[in-house]
N, C-alpha and C positions, 0 to 999 in steps of 0.2 A: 280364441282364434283371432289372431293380428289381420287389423282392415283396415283402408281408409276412406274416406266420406266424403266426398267432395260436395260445395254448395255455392249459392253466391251468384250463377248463370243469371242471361237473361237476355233481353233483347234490348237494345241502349242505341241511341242516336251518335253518328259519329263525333267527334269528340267530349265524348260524355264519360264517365266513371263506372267499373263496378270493381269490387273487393271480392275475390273468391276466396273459399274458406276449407280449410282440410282438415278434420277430426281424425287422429288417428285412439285406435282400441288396442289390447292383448299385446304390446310389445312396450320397450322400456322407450319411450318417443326421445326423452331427451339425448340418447345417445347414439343417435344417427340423425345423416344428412337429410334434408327434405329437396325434393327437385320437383319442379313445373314443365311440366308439356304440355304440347299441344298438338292435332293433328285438326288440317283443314281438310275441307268434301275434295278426293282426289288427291290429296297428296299426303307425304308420308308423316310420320308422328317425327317432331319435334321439339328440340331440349327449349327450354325460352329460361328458366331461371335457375339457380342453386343458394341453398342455406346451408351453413354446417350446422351440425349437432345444437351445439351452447348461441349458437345465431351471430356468431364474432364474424364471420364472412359470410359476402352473396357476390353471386358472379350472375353475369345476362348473356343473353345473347343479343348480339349486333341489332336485330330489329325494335328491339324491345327496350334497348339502354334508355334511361333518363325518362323513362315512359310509365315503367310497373315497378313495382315496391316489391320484393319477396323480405317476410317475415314470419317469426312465430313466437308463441309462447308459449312457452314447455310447460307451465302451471297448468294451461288448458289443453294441453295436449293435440294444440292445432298449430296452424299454421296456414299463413293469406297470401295472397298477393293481390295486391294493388292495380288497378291500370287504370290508368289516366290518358288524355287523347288519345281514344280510341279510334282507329279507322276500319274500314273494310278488311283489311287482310289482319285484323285478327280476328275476324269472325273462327272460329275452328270448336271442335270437343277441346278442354284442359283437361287435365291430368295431375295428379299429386301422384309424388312414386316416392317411394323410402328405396335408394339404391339397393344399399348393403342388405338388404333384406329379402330384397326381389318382391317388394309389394307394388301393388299399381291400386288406385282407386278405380270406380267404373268412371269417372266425368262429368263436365257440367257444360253443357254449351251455353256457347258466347255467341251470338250473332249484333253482330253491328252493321244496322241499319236504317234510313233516314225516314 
């Protein structure tokens, strides 16, 4: 049964770091995209990063540019993202989702606060 695992959450002062991490299982990882969401308390789930398959492109979204890392490694079958200066509005659940597959992980909350 293809899943994915998310991990990495936590509660972190504002501009402080954490790395969250995506395990995926039962599907062939390296030949699909990996995408990052997020959804904060009250509002709706949102795109924040993209990896291709082989990791040659990553795309962001506007809030998030120059801030998170999205990466992975197909040997371990995971796949991170990075964030650095953290502030309030990312506190939200993240999300790993494999598109073309229609998988979603359950999430890791992030709360960032002082």
């Amino acid at each position: 049964q293809a899943r994915l695992v998310e991990s990495g959450g936590g509660l972190v002062q504002p501009g402080g770091s954490l790395r969250l991490s995506c395990v995926a299982s039962g599907y062939p990882f390296s030949d699909y995209d990996i995408t990052w969401y997020r959804q904060a308390p009250g509002k709706e789930r949102e795109w924040v990063a993209t990896v291709t398959s082989r990791g040659g492109m990553t795309r962001y979204a506007d809030p998030v540019e120059g801030r998170f890392t999205i990466s992975r490694e197909n040997a371990k079958n995971t796949a991170y993202l990075q964030m650095d200066s953290l502030n309030s509005e990312d506190t939200a659940v993240y999300y790993c989702y494999a598109p073309s597959r229609g998988l979603w992980g359950r999430g890791t909350q992030v709360t960032v606060s002082p």
